[in-house]
C-alpha positions in Angstrom: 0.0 0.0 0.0 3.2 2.1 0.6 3.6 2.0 -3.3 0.2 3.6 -4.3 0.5 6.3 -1.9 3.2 7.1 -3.4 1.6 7.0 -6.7 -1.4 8.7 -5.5 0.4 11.3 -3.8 1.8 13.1 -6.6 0.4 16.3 -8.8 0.7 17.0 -13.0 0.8 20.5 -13.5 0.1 21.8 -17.0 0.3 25.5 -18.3 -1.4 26.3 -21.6 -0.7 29.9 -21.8 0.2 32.3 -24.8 1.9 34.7 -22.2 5.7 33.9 -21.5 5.6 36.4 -18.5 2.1 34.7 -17.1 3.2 31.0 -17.7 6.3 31.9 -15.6 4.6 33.4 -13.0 2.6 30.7 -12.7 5.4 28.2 -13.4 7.6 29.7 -10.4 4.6 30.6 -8.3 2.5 27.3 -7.8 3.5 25.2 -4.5 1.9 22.2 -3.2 2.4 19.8 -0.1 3.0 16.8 -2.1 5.7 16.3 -5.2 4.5 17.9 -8.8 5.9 18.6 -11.8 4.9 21.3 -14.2 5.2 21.3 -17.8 4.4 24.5 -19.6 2.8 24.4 -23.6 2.3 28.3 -25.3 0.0 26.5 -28.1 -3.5 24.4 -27.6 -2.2 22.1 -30.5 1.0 21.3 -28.8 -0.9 20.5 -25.7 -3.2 18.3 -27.2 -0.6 16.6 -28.7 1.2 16.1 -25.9 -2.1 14.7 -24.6 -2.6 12.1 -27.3 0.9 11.1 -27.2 1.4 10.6 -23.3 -0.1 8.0 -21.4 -1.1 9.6 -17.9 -1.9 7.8 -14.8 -5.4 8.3 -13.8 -3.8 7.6 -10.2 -1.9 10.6 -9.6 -4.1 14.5 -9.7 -3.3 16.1 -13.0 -4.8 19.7 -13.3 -4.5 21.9 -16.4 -4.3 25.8 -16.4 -5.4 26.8 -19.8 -5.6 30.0 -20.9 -8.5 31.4 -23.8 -6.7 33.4 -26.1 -3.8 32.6 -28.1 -1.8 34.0 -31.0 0.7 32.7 -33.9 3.2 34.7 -35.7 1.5 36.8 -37.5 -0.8 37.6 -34.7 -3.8 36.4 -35.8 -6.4 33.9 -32.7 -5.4 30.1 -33.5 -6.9 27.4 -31.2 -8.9 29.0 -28.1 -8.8 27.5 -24.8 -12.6 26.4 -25.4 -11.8 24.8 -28.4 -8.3 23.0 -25.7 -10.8 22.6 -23.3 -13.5 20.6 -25.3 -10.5 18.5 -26.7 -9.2 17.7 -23.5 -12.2 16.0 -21.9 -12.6 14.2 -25.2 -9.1 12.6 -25.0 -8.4 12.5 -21.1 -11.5 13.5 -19.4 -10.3 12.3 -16.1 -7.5 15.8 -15.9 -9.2 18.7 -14.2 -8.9 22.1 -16.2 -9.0 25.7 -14.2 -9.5 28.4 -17.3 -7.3 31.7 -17.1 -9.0 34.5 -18.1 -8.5 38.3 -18.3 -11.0 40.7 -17.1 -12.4 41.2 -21.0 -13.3 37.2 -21.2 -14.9 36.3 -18.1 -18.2 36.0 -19.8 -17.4 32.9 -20.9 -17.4 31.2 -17.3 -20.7 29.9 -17.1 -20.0 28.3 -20.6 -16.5 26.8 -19.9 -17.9 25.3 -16.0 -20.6 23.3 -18.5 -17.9 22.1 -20.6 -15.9 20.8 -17.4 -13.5 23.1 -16.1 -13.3 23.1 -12.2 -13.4 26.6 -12.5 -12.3 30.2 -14.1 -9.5 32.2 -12.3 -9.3 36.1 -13.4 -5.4 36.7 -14.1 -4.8 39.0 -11.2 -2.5 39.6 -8.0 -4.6 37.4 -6.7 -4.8 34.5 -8.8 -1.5 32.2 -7.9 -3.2 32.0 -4.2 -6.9 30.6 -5.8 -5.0 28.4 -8.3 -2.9 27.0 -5.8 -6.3 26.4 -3.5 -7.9 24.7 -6.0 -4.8 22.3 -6.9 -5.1 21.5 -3.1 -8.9 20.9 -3.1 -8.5 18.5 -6.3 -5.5 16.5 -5.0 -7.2 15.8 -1.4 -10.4 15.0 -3.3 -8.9 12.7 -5.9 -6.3 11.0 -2.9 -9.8 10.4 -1.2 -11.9 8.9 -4.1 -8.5 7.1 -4.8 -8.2 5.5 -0.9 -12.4 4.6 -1.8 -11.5 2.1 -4.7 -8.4 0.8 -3.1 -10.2 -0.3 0.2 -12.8 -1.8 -1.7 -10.3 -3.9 -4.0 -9.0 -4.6 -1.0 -12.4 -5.7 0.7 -13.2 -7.9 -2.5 -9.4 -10.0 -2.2 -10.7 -10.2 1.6 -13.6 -11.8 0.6 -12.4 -13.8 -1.7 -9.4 -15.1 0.5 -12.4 -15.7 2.8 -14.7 -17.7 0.7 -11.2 -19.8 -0.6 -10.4 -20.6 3.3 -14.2 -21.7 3.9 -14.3 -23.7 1.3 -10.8 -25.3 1.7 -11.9 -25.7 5.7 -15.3 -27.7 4.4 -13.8 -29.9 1.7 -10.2 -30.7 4.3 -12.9 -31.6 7.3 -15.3 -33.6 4.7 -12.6 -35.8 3.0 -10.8 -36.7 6.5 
């Protein structure tokens, strides 16, 4: 049990953010109690790659931070982060998604919360101290759901060990 405690007890940190500055903040801002790593994308389409290529444990709590407006080089909108959003819960559906949005896109909050995302954080002074909340709220509720299923695999081999040993007791006291 040591082993998937261990498993369990660790964070995925993803930043999808067209803003250098912001995804460092963020990168060099964001503590947690248990170990994490962070990986940072500045594109929807290299994130979702990264998402088809990887295979991610649904054991440990991975949380993306996606941003909703981003830009290519010649400056023009390419994939938005509802567009990252709605790709992500078709391809992993189990990583939770907090949106980052500026003050000008935060009418799209109910719509993104429908869509899945845990919740949308308003890039402010603020925001590292909600983000890091909510990274705390989803890893305790994810290690608990997590313990759930264990103890009742564990319950079921119980059992089973159970029925094996009654059934072994009655067959060894029948046949002697």
């Amino acid at each position: 049990m040591k082993i998937f405690s261990k498993i369990r007890n660790r964070i995925a940190i993803y930043i999808v953010d067209y803003s250098i500055e912001w995804s460092n903040t963020l990168y060099n801002g964001i503590e947690c109690s248990e170990p994490f790593t962070i990986k940072k994308f500045s594109t929807g389409e290299e994130f979702i790659n990264f998402l088809n290529e990887a295979k991610l444990s649904q054991r440990i709590t991975h949380v993306a931070l996606i941003g909703y407006t981003f830009y290519d080089a010649k400056n023009q909108t390419i994939m938005n982060g509802i567009e990252i959003l709605e790709s992500l819960k078709k391809i992993k559906p189990f990583v939770n998604a907090i949106m980052l949005a500026n003050n000008d896109e935060l009418e799209y909050g109910g719509y993104v919360k429908k869509l899945g995302a845990i919740a949308v954080v308003t890039k402010d002074e603020s925001s590292l101290l909600r983000i890091n909340n909510y990274i705390a709220i989803l890893h305790r509720k994810q290690a608990l759901a997590q313990r759930k299923k264990d103890f009742i695999i564990s319950l079921y081999f119980f059992m089973a060990f159970l029925i094996v040993l009654f059934i072994y007791l009655i067959f060894k006291s029948h046949f002697t």
